[in-house]
C-alpha positions in Angstrom: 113.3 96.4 88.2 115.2 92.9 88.5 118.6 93.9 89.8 118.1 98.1 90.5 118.6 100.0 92.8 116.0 100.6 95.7 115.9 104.2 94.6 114.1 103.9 91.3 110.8 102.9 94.0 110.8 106.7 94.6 107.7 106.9 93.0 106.2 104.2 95.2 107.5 106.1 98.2 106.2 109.7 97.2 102.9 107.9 96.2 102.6 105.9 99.3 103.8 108.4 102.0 105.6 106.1 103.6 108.8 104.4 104.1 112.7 105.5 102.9 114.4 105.0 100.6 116.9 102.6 102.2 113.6 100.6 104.0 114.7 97.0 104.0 111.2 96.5 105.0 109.8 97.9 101.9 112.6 95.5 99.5 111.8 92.8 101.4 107.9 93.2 100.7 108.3 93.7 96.8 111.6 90.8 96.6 110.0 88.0 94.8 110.8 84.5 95.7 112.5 83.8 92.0 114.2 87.1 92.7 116.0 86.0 96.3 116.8 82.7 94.4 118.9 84.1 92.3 120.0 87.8 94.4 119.9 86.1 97.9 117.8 87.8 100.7 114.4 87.4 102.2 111.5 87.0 99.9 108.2 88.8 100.8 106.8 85.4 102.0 106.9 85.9 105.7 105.3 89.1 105.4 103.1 87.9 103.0 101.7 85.5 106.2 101.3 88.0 108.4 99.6 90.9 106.2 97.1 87.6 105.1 95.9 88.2 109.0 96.4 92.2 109.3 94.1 92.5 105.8 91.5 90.3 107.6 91.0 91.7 110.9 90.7 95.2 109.6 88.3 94.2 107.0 86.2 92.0 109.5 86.6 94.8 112.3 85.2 97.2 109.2 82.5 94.7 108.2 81.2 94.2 111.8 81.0 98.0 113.0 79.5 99.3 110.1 77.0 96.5 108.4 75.2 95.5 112.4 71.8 94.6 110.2 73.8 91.5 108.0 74.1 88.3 108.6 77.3 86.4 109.8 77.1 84.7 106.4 76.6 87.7 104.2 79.6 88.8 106.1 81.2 86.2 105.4 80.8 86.1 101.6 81.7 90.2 101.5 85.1 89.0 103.6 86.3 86.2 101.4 85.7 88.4 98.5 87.3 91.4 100.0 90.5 90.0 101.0 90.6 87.5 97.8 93.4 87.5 95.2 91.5 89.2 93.0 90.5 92.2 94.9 94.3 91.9 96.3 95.9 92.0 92.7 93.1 94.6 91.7 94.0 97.1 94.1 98.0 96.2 93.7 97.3 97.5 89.9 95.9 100.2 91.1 98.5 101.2 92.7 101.1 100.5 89.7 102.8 97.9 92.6 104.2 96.0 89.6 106.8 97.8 88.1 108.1 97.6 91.5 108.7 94.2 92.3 112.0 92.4 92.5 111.7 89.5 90.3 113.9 86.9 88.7 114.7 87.4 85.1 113.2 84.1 84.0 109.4 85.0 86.3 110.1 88.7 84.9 110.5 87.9 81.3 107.3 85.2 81.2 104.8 88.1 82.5 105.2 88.1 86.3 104.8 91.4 86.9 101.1 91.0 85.6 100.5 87.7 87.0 97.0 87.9 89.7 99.0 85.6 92.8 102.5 87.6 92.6 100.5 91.1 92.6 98.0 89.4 95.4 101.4 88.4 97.4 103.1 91.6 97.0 100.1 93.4 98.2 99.7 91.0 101.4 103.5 92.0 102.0 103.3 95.5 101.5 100.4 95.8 104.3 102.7 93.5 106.8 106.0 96.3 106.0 103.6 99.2 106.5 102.2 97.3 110.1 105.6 96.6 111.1 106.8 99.9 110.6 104.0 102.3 111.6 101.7 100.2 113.2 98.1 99.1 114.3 96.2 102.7 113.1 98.6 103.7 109.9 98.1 100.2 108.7 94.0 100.2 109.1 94.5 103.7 107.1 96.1 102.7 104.4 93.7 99.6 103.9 90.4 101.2 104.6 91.8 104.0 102.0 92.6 101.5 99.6 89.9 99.5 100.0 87.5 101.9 99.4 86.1 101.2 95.8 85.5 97.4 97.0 83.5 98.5 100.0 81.4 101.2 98.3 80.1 98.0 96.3 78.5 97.1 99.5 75.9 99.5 99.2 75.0 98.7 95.5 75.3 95.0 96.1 73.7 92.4 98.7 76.5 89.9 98.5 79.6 90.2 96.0 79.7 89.7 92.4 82.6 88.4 90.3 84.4 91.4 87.7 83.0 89.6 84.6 79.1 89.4 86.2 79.2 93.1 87.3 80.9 94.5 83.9 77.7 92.4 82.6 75.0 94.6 84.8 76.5 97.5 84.3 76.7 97.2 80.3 72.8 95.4 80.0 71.4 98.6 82.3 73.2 100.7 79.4 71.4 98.0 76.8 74.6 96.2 75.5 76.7 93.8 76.3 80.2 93.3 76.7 82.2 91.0 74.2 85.9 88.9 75.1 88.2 88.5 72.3 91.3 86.6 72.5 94.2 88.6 71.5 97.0 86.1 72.2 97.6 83.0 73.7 101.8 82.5 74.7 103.7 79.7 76.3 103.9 75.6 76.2 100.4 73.7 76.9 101.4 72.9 79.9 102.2 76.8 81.1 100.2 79.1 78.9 99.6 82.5 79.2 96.2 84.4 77.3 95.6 88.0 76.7 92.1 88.8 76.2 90.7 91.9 75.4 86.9 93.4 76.3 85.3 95.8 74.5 81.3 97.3 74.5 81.0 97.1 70.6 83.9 98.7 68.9 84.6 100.2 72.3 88.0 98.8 73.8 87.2 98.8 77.9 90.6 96.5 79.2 92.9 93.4 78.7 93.4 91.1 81.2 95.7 88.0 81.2 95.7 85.0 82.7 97.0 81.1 83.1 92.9 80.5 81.6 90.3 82.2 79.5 88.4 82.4 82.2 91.2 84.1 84.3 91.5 86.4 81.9 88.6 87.2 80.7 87.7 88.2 84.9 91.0 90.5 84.7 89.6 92.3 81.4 86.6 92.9 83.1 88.4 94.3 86.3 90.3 96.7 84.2 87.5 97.7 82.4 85.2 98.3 85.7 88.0 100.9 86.9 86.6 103.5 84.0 83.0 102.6 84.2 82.5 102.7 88.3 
């Protein structure tokens, strides 16, 4: 979407329920540092800082009204994990967020619209445009609502479990195991970019990629667990 028009988002907008299509609130949320280098205008960083705090008080407001029996510390553990990048770029996936973004052709072209911190960042900015615009209530909805697969783990799970741990329990109840191939690795040394695949057998599950294995191996398993959950 480097250099369209703020219509083709229509789709984000019908989806979402919220915002115009002339928001500057909305832009601003999916504009991309690399893109406001090079297009001028305000990158999504400001509201990236303030939807950091919005996503936090409404998950610890959540987290305190409806789990009175745990500890401050499991709390803790189920916050940091709820509002991580990971659960931040999961959910931004989910909601297709990166066709969307505004990026700069040289971020666009090496795989940003895939890449864990600019979905994470573009999420944190899209929850900022929504409090700005609608407020306290609208804001909690649409976070709560999208939030709700991470917090139904809550009731399988004592404290959170990384993607790649949890597609492991899932698989071993079913008595298999899941198995990472490397599909491609792109890029110099010093900024590679792996594609890993997961599959249960022959069965292909997801593809994740990453800067690491290990990175990607985590996002093959996130893609995976949104069939098997």
């Amino acid at each position: 979407m480097n250099g369209e028009s703020l219509a083709e988002i229509n789709p984000l907008i019908q989806q979402l329920g919220l915002f115009q299509e002339n928001s500057r609130l909305l832009k601003q949320a999916l504009a991309h540092r690399s893109y406001t280098h090079e297009a001028g205008g305000d990158s999504n960083e400001r509201l990236e800082f303030l939807g950091d705090s919005v996503l936090s008080l409404v998950i610890s407001e959540y987290l305190f009204m409806h789990y009175p029996q745990k500890p401050e510390g499991d709390l803790s553990k189920w916050r940091a994990y709820l509002v991580s990048t990971e659960s931040l770029a999961r959910l931004a996936r989910k909601l297709g967020l990166g066709r969307y973004l505004l990026l700069g052709v040289g971020e666009d072209k090496s795989g940003g619209r895939e890449r864990r911190s600019i979905l994470a960042d573009a999420m944190e900015a899209l929850i900022a445009a929504i409090y700005l615009e609608y407020g306290w209530e609208r804001v909690k909805t649409f976070i709560l609502e999208q939030w709700e697969p991470l917090l139904a783990l809550m009731e399988k799970y004592p404290l959170p479990i990384d993607p790649k741990t949890h597609l492991q329990e899932l698989l071993q109840a079913k008595g298999s195991v899941p198995r990472y191939k490397l599909v491609r690795a792109e890029g110099p040394d010093h900024n590679r970019l792996y594609t890993i695949a997961v599959y249960n057998g022959n069965s292909f599950l997801g593809q994740g990629v990453g800067r690491s294995k290990k990175e990607a191996e985590q996002e093959a398993a996130e893609e995976a667990l949104k069939d098997l959950e």
